[in-house]
C-alpha positions in Angstrom: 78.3 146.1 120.5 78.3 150.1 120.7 78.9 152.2 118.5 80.3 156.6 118.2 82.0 158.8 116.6 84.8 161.2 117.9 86.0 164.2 115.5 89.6 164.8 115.0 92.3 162.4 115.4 94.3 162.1 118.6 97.8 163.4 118.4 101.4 161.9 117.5 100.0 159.2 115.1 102.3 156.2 114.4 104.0 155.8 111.0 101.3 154.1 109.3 104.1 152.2 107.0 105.0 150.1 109.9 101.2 148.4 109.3 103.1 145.3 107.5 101.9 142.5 105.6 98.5 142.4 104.6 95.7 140.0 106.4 97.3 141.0 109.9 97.2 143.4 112.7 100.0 144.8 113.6 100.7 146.6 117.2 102.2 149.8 116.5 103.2 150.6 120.3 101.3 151.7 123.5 100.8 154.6 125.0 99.1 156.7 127.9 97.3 159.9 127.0 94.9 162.0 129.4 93.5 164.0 126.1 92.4 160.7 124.8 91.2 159.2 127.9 89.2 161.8 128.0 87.9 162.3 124.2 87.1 158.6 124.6 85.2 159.0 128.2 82.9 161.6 126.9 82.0 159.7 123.9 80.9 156.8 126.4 77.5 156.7 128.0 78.0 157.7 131.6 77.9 154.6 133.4 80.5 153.3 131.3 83.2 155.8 131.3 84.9 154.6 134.5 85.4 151.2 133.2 87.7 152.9 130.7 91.1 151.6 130.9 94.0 154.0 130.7 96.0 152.7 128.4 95.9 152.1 124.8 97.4 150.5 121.3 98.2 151.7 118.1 96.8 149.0 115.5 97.7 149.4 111.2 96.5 146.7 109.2 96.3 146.8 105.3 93.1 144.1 105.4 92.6 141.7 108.3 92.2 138.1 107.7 88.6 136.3 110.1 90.7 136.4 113.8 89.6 136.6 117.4 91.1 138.7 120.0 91.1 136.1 123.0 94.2 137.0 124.5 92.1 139.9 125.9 90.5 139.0 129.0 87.7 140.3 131.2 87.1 143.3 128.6 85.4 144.6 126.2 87.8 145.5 123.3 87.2 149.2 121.6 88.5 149.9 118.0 88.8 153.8 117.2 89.7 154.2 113.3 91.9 157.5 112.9 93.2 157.0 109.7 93.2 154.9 106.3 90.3 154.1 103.6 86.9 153.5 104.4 86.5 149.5 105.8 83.9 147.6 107.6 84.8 145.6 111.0 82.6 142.3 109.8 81.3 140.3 112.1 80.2 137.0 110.1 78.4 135.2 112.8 76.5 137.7 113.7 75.8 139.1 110.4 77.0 142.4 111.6 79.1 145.1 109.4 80.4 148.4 111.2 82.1 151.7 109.5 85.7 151.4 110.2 86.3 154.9 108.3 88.3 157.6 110.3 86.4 158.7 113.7 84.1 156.2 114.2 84.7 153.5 116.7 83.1 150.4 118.1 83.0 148.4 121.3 83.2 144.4 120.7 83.6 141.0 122.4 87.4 140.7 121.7 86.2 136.2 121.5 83.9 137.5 118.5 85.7 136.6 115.2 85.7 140.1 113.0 87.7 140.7 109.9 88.6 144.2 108.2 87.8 144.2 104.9 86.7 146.5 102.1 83.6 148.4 102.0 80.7 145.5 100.6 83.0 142.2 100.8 82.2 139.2 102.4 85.3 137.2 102.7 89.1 137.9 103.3 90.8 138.1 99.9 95.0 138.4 100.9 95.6 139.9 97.2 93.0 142.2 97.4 94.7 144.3 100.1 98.7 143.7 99.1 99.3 147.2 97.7 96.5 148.6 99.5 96.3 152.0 102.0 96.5 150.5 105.7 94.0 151.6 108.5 95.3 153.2 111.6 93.1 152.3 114.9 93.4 153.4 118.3 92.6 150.1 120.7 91.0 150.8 124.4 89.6 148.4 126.6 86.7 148.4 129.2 86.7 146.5 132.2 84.5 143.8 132.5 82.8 145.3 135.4 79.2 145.2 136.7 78.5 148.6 134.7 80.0 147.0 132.1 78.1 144.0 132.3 75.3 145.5 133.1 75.2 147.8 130.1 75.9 144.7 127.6 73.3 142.4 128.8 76.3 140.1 129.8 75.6 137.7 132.6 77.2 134.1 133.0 78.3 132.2 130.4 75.7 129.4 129.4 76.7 125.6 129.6 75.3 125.3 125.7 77.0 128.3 124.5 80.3 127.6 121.8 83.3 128.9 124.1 85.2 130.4 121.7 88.8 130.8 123.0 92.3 130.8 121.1 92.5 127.2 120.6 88.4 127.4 118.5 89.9 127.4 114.6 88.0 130.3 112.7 88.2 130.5 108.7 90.4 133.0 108.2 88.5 133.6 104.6 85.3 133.3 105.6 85.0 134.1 109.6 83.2 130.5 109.9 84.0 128.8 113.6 84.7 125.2 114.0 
């Protein structure tokens, strides 16, 4: 995981209404941008800026219910928070919290289950975000190239490692896999 912070937000944000029904992330539409290609590149350490990908998501979510990202494959998913009400990005195996307040982002194993929740909770409460402020996030990707890999510590998969995948059930409460 790696984490930054970029000032100011990038241009043309979304209509943050659009964000939906709590518990889920919604895509808010893609886009191509140089300015933000390169706001993001210069955040990165060097060796990882030409893994950057070019193209990126809007995301709003009011809350989000324990998920994996799996349908991303061979990257490394990035999460820039450009708007909304201070969160955390929990990562319940791992025991892992992360600011998700405007300008800081994070760089994750899209397999990893994570959640959105308010600042200090531990689980995924639905009525806790229904008339709630929704977050705004930017989504990039890195390849899952030898710098990449490289700079993660990621080498090949282990035959006694859990493959987590689309099909592994996570608590969406909780974040628990299994």
């Amino acid at each position: 995981m790696l984490l930054g912070r970029i000032s100011g937000p990038p241009l043309n944000l979304p209509d943050m209404a659009a964000a939906g029904a709590p518990g889920r992330v919604h895509g808010l539409g893609r886009l191509l941008s140089n300015e933000i290609h390169a706001s993001l590149a210069a955040a990165l350490p060097p060796p990882l800026r030409s893994s950057l990908r070019r193209e990126f998501e809007w995301y709003g979510c009011r809350g989000a219910f324990f998920h994996n990202d799996a349908h991303y494959g061979e990257v490394l998913f990035g999460a820039w928070c450009v708007a909304g009400p201070s969160r955390d990005i929990v990562f319940a195996r791992a025991g892992l919290r992360v600011p998700a307040v405007p300008g800081h982002w994070v760089i994750f194993d899209p397999f990893e289950p994570h959640a959105v929740l308010d600042a200090g909770a531990r689980t995924y409460v639905r009525p806790r975000y229904e008339d709630s402020a929704a977050s705004l996030f930017l989504g990039f990707e890195l390849e899952l190239d030898s710098q990449v890999r490289h700079a993660f510590g990621i080498g090949p998969a282990s035959l006694h490692a859990l493959l987590l995948s689309s099909s592994v059930a996570i608590n969406a409460e909780t974040g628990a896999v299994g």
